[in-house]
N, C-alpha and C positions, 0 to 999 in steps of 0.2 A: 183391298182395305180402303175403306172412304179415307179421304185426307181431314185432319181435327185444324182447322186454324187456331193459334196462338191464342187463347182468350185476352191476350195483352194489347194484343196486337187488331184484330178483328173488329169489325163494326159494330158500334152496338146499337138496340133496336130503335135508337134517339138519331141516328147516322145516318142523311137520307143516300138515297143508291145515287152512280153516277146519272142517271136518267131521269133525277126528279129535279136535277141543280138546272136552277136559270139564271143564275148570276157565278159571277167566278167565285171561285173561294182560294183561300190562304193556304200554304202548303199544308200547312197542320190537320186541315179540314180533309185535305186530296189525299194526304196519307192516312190519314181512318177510314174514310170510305174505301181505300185500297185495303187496307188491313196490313201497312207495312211501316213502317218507321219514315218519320222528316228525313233524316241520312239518306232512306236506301229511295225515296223521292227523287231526294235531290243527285245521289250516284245516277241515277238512270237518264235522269237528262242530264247529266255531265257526259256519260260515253252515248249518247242520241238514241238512246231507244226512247224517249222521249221529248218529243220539242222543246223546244225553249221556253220557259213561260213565258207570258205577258209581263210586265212589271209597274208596279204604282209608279209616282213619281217617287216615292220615299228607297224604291226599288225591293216590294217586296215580291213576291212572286204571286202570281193569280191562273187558278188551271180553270179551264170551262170544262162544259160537259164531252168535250169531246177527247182531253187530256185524261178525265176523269176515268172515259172508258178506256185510254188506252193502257193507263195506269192499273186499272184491275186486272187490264187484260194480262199484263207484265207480269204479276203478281201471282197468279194464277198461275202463268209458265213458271214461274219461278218456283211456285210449290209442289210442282210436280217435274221440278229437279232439272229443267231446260239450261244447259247451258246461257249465258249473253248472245254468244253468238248466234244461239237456235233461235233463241226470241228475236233476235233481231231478223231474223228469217221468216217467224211465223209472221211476224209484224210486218213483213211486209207481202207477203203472204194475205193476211187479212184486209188488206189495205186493197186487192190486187181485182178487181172483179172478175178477173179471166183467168186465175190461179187455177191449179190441179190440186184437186183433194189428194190426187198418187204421191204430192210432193211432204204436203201435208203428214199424210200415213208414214211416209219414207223415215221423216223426222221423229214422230213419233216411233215408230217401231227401234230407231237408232238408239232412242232414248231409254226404250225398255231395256233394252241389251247392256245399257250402260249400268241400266237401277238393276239387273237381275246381276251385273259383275259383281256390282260394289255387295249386292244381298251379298254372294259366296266370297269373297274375300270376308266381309266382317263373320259369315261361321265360319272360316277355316280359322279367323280372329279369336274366337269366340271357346271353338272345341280345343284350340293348342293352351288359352288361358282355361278353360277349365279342367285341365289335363295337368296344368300345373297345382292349379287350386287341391287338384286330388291326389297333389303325390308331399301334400306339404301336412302333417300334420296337425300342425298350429295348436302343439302341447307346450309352448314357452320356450324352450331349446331353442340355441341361436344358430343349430343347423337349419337350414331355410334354403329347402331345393328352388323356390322362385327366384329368388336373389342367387342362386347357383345358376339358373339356367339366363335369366336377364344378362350376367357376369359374363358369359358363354363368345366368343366370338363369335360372329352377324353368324348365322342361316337363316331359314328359308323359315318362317313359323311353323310350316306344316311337318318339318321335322322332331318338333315338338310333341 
């Protein structure tokens, strides 16, 4: 399934890419062209997956084109569910000119495993809540198997 970026959030067709900027721009600018919010900007270069900016004298921050690209690059990992830590792997990884595609693959395939866990925990999520939904009538009565079973001492959902 292609990934939908954020319409909120995304570049829009007035946003030029990281590779057309020749002069630095202002965080605000670096996080649209990323397609990610000022915060999650400025989160990534507080834990170093992104350099430092440069800063005015007024000390505002300024990314060049090459923050720009590492910025989307982040971004991109991010929306396809990469841990910090992986990006911070792939990134240096990308940086690496004598890197192993095998290390590459490694991370990715770790990462499918993780998105294919969380897929089947949310249906076993998913069949134990609809399994409630179908045993609850919802004709007014203030019997309510869902608030019977939520009430339930902790198990497992799939006992559900």
């Amino acid at each position: 399934m292609p990934l939908r970026p954020d319409p909120r959030r995304s570049p829009s067709r007035s946003t030029p890419s990281p590779a057309s900027v020749d002069t630095p721009v202002s965080i605000g600018v670096a996080a649209r062209i990323a397609g990610i919010t000022v915060r999650m900007a400025r989160h990534y270069e507080a834990v170093g997956l992104l350099p430092p900016a440069s800063r005015t004298r007024t000390g505002e921050r300024r990314f060049n084109r090459a923050d720009l690209h590492t910025l989307a690059f982040i971004a991109r990992a991010r929306a396809l569910g990469f841990p910090l830590d992986a990006v911070r792997t792939l990134l240096s990884l990308w940086h690496d000119p004598h890197r192993s595609n095998a290390d590459t693959l490694a991370l990715a395939e770790v990462q499918l495993e993780e998105l294919d866990g969380k897929r089947a925990a949310l249906e076993t999520m998913s069949g134990a809540l609809q399994r409630l939904i179908d045993a609850c009538a919802g004709d007014g009565r203030s019997e309510c198997p869902i608030l019977d079973a939520l009430a339930e001492p902790p198990r497992s959902p799939r006992a559900w």
